[in-house]
N, C-alpha and C positions, 0 to 999 in steps of 0.2 A: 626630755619632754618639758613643753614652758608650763606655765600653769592653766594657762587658757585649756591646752590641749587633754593636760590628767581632767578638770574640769568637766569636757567635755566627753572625755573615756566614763568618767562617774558616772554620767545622767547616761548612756549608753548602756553601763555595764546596770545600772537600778531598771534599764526598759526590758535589758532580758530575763532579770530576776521576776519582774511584774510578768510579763508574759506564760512565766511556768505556775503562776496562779492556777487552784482550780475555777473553769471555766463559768463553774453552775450557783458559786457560792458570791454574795452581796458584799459590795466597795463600800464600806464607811466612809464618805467624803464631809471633812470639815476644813470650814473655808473662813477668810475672814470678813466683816462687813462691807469693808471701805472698796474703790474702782476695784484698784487690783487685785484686791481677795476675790470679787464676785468675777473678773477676767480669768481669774483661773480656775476656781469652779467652773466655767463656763466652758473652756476649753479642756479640762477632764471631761466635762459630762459628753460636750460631743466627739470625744477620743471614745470613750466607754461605749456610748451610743455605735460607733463605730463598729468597734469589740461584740456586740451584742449581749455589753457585762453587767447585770443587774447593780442598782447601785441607792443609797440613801444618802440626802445631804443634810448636811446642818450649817448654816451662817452664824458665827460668835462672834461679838463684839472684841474679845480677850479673850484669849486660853488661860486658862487657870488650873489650879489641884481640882476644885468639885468638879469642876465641866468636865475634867479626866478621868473623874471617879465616875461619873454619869456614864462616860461613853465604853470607860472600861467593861462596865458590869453586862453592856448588851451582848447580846446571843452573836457577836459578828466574829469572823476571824480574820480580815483583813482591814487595814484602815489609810486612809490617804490622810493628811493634815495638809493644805495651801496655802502660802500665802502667812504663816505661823508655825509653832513647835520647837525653830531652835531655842531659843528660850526656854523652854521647859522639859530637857532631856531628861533633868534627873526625875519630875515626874512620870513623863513617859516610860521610862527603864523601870521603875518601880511599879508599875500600874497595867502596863500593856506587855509583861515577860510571855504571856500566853498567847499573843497575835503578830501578825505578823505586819509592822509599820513602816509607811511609805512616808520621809517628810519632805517636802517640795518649799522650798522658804530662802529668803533672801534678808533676810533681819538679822542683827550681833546675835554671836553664840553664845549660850551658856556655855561653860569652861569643864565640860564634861562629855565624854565618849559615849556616845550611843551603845548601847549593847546589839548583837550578832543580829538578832531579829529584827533590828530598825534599819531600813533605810535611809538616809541621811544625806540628802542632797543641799547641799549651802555654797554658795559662789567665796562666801566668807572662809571655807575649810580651805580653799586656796590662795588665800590672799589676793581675793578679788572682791572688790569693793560692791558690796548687794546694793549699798543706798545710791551710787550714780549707775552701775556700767550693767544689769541688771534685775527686774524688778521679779515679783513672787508670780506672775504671770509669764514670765518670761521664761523660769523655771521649770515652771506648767508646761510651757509649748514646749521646749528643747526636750523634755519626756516624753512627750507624747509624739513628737515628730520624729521618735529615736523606735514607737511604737507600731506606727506605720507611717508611710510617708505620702500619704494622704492627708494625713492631719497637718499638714506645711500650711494649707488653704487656711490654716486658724492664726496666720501672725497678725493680722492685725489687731485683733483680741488682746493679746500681747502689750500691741503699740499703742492700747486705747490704756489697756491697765499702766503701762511706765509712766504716760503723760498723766494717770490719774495720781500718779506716787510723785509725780514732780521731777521725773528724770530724763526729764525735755529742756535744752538748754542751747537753742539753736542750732539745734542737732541731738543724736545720740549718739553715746560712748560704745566702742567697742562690742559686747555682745548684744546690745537694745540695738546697733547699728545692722547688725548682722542680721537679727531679728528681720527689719527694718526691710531690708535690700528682701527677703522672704517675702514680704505682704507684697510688693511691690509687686513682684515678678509673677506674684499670684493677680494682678493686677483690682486686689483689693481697698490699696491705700495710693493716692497719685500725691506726690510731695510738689508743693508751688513756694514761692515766694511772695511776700506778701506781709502785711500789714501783721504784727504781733498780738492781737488783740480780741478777747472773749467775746462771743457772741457774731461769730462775723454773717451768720447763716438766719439768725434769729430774733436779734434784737434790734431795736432801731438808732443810727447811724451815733445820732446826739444822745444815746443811753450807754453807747459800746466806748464812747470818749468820755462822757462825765465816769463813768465805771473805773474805765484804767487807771489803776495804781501802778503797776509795772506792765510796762512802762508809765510812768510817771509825763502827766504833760501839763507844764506850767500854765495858770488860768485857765486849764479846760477842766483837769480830772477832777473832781467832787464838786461841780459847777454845773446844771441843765444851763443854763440863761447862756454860761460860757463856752459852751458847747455849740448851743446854738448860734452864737453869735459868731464863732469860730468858722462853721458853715458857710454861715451866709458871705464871710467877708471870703472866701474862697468860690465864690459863687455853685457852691454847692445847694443844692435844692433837699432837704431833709425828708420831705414829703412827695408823693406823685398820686393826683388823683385823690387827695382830700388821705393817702395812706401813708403812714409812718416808712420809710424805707432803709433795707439793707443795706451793710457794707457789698455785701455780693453781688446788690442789685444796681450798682455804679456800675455805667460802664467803664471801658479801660482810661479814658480823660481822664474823668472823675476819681477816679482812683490813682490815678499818678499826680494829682492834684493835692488828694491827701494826705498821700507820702511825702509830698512836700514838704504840706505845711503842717505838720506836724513834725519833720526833723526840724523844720527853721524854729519850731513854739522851743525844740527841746535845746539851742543852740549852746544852750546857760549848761546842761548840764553834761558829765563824763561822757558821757556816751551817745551822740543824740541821735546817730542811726541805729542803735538797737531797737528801736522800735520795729525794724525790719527782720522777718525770722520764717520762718518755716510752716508753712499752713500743711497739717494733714487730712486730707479729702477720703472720706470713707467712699470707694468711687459706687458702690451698688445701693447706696443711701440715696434721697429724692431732696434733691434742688429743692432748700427751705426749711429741710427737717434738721430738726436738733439732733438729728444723729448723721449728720452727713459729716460735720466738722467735730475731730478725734476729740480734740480737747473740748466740746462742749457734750459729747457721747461721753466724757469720761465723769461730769458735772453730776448727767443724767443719772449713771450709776452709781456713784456717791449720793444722791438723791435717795434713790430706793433703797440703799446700806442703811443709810438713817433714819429713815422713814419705818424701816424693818419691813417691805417692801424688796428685801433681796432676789427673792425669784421673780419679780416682773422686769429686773437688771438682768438676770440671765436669760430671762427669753429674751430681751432684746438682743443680746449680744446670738446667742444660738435663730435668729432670725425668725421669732413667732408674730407670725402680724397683731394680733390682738393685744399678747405683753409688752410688743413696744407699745402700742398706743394707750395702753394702765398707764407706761413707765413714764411716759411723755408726759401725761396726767398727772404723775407723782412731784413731776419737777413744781410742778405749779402751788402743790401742798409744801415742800422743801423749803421753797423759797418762803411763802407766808410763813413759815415758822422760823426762819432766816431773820424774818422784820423782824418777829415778837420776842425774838432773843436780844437782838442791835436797841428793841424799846425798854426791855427789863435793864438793859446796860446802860444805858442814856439814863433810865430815871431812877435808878438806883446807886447815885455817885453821892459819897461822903453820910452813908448810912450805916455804913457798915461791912457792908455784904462786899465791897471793894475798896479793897487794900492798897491805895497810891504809893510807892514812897521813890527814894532817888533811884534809878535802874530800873525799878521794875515795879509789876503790880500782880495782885493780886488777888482771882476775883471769886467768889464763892457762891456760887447762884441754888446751891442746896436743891432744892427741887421746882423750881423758877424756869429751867433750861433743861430740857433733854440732853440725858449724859450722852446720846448720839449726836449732839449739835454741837458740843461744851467746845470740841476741838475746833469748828467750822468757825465759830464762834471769836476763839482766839485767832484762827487765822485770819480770819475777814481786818479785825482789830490792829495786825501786823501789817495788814499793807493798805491802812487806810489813812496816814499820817496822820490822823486825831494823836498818836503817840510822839516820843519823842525816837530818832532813829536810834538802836541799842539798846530800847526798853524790852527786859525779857517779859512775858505774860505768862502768867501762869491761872489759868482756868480751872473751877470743879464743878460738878456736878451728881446728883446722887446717880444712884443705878433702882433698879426695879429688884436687884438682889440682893439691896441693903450694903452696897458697897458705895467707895467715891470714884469716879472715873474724875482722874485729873489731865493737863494736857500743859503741854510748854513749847510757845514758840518766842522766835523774839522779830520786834520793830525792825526789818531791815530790807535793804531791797538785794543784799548778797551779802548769805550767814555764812559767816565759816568758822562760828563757834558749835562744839559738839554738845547739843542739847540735851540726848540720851544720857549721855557723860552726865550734865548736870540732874538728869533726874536719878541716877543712880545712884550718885551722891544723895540727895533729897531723902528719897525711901531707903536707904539703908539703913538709917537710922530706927526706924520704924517695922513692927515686928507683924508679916502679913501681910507687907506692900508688894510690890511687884512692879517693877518699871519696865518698860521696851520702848519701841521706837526707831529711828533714825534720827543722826546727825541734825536736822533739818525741823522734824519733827516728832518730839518725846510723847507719851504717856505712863500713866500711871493706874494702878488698882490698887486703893485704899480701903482699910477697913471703916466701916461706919463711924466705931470706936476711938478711931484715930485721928478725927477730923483735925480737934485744935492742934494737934501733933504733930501734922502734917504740915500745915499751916506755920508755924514756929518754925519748924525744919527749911523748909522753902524759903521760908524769911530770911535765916541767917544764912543759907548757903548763897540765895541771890544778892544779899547786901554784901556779902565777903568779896563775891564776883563780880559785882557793878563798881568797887571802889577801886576793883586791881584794874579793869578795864577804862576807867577815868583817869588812872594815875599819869 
């Protein structure tokens, strides 16, 4: 049997375990903030809703010991974790010997066996890689479609959570693929080809080209005037009727007009038809809604993770008309708080608070930046060429619990440097850190205590790192 197939006997053999549950007794469900945590939160609750199985959720930034110790102490005897936990087995094992745990998670293990009463579901126990070929919502679905097969109707939930984790890459790998062919055939998601690029549904035409970072388009991306002017000389019309207009709203000319000229702007660089890739069409979404196109539904939800606004990201996704139009409402707070972190970053250079040096930077926004932004924050930063390409960033931010949420990504338009790796390194050092992540994208849980600590340790791991990678 390959690995795929034990893989798939695991989540099977965890749906008949969950099933002999008592029927009458409450699901602890704890989930994580980000798309894909609140994607599968989303898809337990309407699996459970299904079930008719009473249930309580919690959205957490980070698992940790207290958060374990909180939830250990409740009156519950069942627990679901998504989307989080393998990380933190040995707490779990210590803390939850009396319930009985479900963990559903696609992140690096901690290097420790679960004991009898947890279940233990990780793509990673079989050397399958959680951070491309499955995401923690994907986890979520393959459980619950093992639960009843009804819940099939939930893949695109799924396919909104992968693309929210960044495991869209002109296609999906293996089991997000499979996933994938599900939503389809539910005829929930229609796959097009088309133009690579945010906002195709929402924003207007010369906002969605000066935005692209990746693809990267020489003279247009961080350029309105260039953008514009890019239009015109393709006699594209930007406006109709005095209104800013869509990519979506081009007819078929027009839009094969674009894909022109936009390979030919990109001739200069590796790749210039990558700009071409994979549009996902949520098909029961409405022509103009930010939830019709996957990757901008994935945006939305990310919005309300951060915002702490998570359940009006699950009613959208479980289809409440009223929380999507909160959530849609949410994005618009997101984004202004978007600017007001890119302006604390813009007027706060060489005072301090950010740490330039060769490789990398460094930046410490204290309590300036929502520890829910700090990461959004450094990614926006990675793919805005204001850096140099192969600058690592390393972001903090306090928390509301007296801890530092840190985050690490780097300047690149394709990492294949392992991130986590280097924050592991980082916080080992340091006593009460905590790091996880992916490949792609790291964080960290720092004590308050620990600030300048952390600070010096980062220093010296990423200057070690930026000269071997220079050499």
């Amino acid at each position: 049997m390959d690995n795929y197939k034990e893989f798939k006997e695991s989540v099977k053999n965890a749906a008949e375990s969950f099933k002999s549950l008592e029927n009458n007794k409450t699901i602890r469900l704890v989930s994580h903030l980000d798309c894909d945590g609140i994607c599968a939160c989303s898809i337990i609750i309407k699996a459970l809703n299904n079930e008719n199985r009473k249930y309580s959720i919690s959205i957490v930034q980070q698992l940790n010991r207290q958060i374990l110790e909180n939830l250990s102490r409740e009156n519950n005897e069942y627990y679901i974790f998504s989307d989080l936990g393998s990380g933190q087995i040995s707490n779990i094992n210590e803390l939850f010997k009396e319930k009985k745990v479900f963990i559903l998670d696609h992140h690096e293990l901690e290097e420790t066996k679960a004991n009898c009463n947890i279940t233990h579901i990780n793509p990673h126990l079989f050397g399958i890689d959680g951070g491309s070929e499955i995401s923690g919502s994907g986890v979520a679905y393959l459980f619950v479609s093992n639960l009843n097969e009804k819940n099939k109707e939930l893949a695109h939930i799924a396919i909104i959570g992968s693309i929210g984790d960044i495991q869209e890459d002109n296609g999906f790998l293996s089991l997000n693929n499979e996933i994938l062919q599900d939503a389809i055939k539910s005829n929930k998601i229609r796959v097009e080809r088309g133009l690579r690029l945010f906002g195709l549904e929402t924003r207007p035409i010369h906002k969605v080209l000066e935005y692209s970072t990746d693809p990267y388009i020489p003279g247009v991306s961080g350029s309105e005037s260039g953008a514009i002017q890019f239009l015109n000389h393709l006699g594209i019309n930007p406006k109709s009727e005095d209104k800013w207009r869509t990519i979506n709203q081009l007819d078929e000319q027009e839009k094969e007009k674009l894909i022109t000229g936009v390979i030919m702007k990109r001739l200069g660089e590796e790749n210039p038809e990558d700009v071409l890739g994979n549009v996902y069409i949520l098909t029961k979404e409405e022509q103009g809604s930010p939830l019709r196109d996957a990757k901008e539904f994935s945006t939305l939800l990310n919005a309300c993770g951060r915002m702490k606004n998570a359940s009006l990201g699950i009613g959208a996704c479980i289809g409440d008309k009223k929380l999507k139009q909160k959530a849609v409402d949410s994005l618009l707070v997101y984004r202004r708080e978007i600017v007001k972190s890119l302006k604390w970053y813009e007027g706060n250079q060489g005072n301090g608070s950010i740490i330039k040096e060769k490789g990398f930077i460094i930046i410490n926004a204290k309590d300036n930046v929502r520890s829910t932004m700090i990461g959004t924050l450094a990614s926006i930063l990675s793919k805005s060429n204001s850096l140099k390409q192969g600058t690592f960033i390393t972001s903090m931010a306090y928390t509301e619990e007296d801890t530092i949420k840190a985050s690490l990504r780097i300047a690149a338009r394709k990492n294949e440097i392992d991130l986590r790796s280097i924050m592991t390194n980082i916080t080992s050092r340091i006593e009460g850190a905590e790091a996880g992540g992916h490949i792609n994208a790291a964080g960290a849980m720092i004590p308050l205590d620990k600030e300048a600590e952390f600070i010096e340790s980062a220093r010296v791991e990423l200057e070690k790192i930026s000269i071997v990678e220079n050499v």
